[in-house]
C-alpha positions as CSV (number, residue, x, y, z in Angstrom):
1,X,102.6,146.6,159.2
2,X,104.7,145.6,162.6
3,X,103.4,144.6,165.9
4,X,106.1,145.0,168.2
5,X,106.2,144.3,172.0
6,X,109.2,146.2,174.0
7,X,109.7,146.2,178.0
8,X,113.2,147.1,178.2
9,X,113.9,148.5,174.5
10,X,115.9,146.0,172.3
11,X,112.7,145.2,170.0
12,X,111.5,148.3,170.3
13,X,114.8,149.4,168.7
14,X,114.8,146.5,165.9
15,X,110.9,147.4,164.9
16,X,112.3,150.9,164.6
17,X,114.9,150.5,162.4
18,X,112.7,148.1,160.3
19,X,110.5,151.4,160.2
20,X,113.7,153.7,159.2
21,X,114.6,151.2,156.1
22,X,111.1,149.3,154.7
23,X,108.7,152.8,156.3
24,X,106.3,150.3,157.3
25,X,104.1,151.6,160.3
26,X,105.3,150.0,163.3
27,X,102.2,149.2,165.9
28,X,103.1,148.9,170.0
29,X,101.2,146.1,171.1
30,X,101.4,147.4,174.7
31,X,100.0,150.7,174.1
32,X,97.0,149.0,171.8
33,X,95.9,147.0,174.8
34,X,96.2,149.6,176.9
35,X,93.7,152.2,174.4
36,X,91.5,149.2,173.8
37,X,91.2,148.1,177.5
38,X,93.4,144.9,177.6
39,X,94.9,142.2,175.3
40,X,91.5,140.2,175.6
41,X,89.8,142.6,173.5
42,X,90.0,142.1,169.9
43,X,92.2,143.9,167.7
44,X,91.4,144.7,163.9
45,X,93.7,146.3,161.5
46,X,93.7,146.4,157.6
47,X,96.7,146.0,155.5
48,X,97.8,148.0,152.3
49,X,98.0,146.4,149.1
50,X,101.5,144.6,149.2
51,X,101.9,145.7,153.0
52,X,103.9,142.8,154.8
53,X,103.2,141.7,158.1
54,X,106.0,141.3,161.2
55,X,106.0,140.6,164.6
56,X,108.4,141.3,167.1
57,X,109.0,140.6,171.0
58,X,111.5,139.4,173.4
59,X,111.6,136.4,174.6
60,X,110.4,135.4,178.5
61,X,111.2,132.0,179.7
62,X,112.2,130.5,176.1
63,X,108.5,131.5,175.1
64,X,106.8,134.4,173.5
65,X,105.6,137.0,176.7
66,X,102.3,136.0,177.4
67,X,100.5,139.9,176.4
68,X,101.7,139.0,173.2
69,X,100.0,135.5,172.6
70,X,96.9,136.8,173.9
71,X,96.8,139.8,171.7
72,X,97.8,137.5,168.6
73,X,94.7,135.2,169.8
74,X,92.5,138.4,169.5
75,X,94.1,139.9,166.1
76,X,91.7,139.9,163.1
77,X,93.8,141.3,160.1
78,X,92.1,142.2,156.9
79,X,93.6,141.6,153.4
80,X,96.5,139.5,155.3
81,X,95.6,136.6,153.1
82,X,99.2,135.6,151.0
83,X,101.0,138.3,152.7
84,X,105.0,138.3,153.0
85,X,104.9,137.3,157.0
86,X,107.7,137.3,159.6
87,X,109.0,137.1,163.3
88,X,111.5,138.6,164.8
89,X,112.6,138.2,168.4
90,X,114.9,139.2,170.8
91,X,117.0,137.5,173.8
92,X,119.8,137.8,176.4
93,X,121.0,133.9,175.3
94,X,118.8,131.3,173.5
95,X,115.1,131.1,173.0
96,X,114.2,127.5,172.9
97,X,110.7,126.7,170.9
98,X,109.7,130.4,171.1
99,X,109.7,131.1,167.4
100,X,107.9,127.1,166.5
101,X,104.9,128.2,169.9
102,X,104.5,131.6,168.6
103,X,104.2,130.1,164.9
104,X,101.3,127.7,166.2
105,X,99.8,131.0,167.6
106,X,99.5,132.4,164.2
107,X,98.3,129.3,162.6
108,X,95.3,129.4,164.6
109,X,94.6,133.0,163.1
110,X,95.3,131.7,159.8
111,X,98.9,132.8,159.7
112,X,102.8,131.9,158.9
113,X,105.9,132.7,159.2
114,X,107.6,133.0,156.1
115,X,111.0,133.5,157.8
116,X,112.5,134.5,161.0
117,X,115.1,135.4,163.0
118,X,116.4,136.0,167.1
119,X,118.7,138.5,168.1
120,X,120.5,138.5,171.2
121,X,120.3,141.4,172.7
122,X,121.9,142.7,176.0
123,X,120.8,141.0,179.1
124,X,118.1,142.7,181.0
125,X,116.1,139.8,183.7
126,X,117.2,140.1,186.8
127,X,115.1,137.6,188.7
128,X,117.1,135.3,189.7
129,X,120.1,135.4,191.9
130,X,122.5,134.2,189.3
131,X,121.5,136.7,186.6
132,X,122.5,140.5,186.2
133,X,122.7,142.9,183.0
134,X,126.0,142.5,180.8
135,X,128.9,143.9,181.2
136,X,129.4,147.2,179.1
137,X,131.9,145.7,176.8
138,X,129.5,143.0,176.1
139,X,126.4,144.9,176.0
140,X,128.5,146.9,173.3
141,X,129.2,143.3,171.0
142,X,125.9,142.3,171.3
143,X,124.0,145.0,170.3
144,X,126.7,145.7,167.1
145,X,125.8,142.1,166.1
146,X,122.5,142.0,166.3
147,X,122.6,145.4,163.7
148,X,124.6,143.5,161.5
149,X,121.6,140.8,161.8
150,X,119.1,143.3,161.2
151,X,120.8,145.1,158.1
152,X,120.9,141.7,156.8
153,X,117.6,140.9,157.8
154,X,115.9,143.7,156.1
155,X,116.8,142.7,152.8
156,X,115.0,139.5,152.7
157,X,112.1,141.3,154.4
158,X,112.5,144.0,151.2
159,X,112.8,140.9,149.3
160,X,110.0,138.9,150.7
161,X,112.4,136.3,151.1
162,X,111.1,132.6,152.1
163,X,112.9,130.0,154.1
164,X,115.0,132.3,156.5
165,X,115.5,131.1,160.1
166,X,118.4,131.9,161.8
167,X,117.0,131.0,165.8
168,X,119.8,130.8,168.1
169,X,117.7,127.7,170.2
170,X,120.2,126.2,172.2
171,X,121.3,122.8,173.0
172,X,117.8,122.0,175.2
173,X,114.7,123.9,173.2
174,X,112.6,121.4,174.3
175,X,112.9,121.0,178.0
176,X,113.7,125.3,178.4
177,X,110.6,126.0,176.7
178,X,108.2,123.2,177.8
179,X,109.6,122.3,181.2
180,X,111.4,125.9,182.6
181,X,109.1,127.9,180.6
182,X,106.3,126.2,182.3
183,X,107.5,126.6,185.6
184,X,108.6,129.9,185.1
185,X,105.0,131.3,184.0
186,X,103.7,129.2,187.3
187,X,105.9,130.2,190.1
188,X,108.4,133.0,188.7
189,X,106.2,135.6,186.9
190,X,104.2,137.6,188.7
191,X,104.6,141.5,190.9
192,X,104.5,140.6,194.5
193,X,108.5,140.5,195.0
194,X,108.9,144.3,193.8
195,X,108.8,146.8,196.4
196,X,109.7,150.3,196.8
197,X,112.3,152.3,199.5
198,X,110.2,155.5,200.1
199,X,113.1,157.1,200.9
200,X,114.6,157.0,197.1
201,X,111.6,157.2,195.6
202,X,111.4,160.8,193.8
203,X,107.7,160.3,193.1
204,X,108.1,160.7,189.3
205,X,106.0,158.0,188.3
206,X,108.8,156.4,185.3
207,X,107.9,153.3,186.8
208,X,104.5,153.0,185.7
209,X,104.5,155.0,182.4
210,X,107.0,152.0,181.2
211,X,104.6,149.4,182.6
212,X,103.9,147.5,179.5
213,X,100.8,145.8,181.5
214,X,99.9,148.9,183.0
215,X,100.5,147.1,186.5
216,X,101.7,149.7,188.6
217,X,99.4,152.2,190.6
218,X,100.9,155.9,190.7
219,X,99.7,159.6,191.7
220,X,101.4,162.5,191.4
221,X,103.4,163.0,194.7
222,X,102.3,159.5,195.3
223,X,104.5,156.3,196.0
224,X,103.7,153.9,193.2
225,X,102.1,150.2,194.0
226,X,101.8,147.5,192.4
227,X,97.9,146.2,191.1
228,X,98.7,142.6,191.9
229,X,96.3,142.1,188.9
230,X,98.1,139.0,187.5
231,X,99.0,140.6,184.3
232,X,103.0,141.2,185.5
233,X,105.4,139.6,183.4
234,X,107.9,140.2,185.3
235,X,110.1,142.3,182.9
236,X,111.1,144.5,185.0
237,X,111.1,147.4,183.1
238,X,109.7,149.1,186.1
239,X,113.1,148.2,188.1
240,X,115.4,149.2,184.8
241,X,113.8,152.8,184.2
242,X,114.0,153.8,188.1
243,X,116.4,156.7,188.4
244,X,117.2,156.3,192.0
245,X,117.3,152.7,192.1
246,X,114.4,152.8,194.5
247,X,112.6,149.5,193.1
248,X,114.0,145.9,194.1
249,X,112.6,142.4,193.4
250,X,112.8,141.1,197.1
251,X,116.8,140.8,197.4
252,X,117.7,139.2,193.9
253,X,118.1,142.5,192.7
254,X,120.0,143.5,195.4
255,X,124.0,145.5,193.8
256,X,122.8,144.1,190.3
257,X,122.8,146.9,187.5
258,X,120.2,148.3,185.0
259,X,119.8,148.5,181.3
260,X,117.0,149.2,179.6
261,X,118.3,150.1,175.6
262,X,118.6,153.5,175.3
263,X,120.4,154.0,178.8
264,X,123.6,155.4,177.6
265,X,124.1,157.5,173.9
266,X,125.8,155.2,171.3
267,X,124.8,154.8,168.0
268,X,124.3,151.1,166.0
């Protein structure tokens, strides 16, 4: 069984090919909260006799997205006891202490990580002035990589290898994940930046049907808002899916580009 989270597509891609190889069922966290009215609400599943567990999500301010801690906080999983267990997750660059918090997460539901791994995956935050989407070319090399990394990966998963952790954590884990990561769930995170030129808008509603928080307000004909309900995480998948570039975040998104995975037709 794999929980996966997925705002712009790169895990959403790696717990799909885990599916194609292993045929484990693959579980959307985002679409779970959003049947069972929120990541608050407690989530049960049962596992199949020698049915492994993973997790995947991307990485948001060197730290596991917050949707996904909370729904971890509220998962009850029956027969999970011994299980094969293991994390994947995904990142433009380093992820810091994500893979030690989101192992302290488990612990507290009576779970561990028996190996794990990060892929870096193209870049898709645009947030800050100083960061736009990858070049082609290197959006290309990245996501080649990272299929090596998961063809390899799959074997120990087949395996039920132990001991695996290749984390790309960079040279400053601690103070990314503690001290950025902390100030970017404080003062970076959050909707009220995004805003809408009626002019592009087509009214299609792409926006908010990619909405992993279900934070975006849209009627047919209708130009979409924002709930301002405090569950953004600023992933801006809303601002990646737009076909007419009508969304921008205030003006750091201003003649930056778009990616979200499946945006042009190759095949890894």
């Amino acid at each position: 069984m794999v929980f996966y989270f997925s705002c712009t597509g790169n895990t959403r891609w790696a717990a799909k090919r885990i599916k194609y190889f292993t045929g484990d069922d693959i579980i959307d966290i985002a679409a779970e909260c959003k049947k069972h009215g929120g990541s608050d609400k407690n989530h049960e599943y049962t596992l199949d006799s020698e049915e492994s567990i993973g997790f995947l999500f991307p990485v948001h301010g060197w730290r596991p997205p917050l949707m996904v801690r909370e729904f971890i906080a509220n998962l009850r999983i029956t027969n999970a006891q011994g299980r094969y267990c293991y994390i994947i997750c995904t990142a433009g660059d380093t992820v810091g202490e994500a893979v030690d918090i989101f192992q302290k997460d488990l612990a507290a539901i009576g779970l561990k990580a028996d190996s794990a791994i990060s892929l870096i995956m193209p870049e898709s935050y645009v947030g800050l002035p100083f960061m736009d989407v990858d070049e082609e070319i290197k959006e290309i090399q990245k996501k080649t990589h990272a299929n090596h990394m998961m063809c390899a990966f799959v074997d120990h998963i087949i395996d039920k290898d132990c001991g695996i952790f290749k984390i790309t954590r960079g040279h400053w884990p601690r103070i990314n994940s503690r001290l950025l990561g902390h100030a970017f769930i404080k003062w970076i995170i959050g909707d009220s930046k995004f805003r809408v030129d009626p002019q592009r808008c087509i009214h299609c509603g792409k926006c908010a049907s990619v909405c992993p928080t279900d934070d975006i307000e849209w009627s047919k004909g209708e130009v979409p808002e924002w709930k301002h309900n405090g569950k953004c995480l600023s992933c801006f998948a809303c601002y990646h899916h737009c076909p007419t570039r009508a969304i921008e975040y205030g003006n750091r998104t201003k003649d930056k580009g778009q990616y979200y995975y499946e945006h042009f037709e190759r095949n890894f």
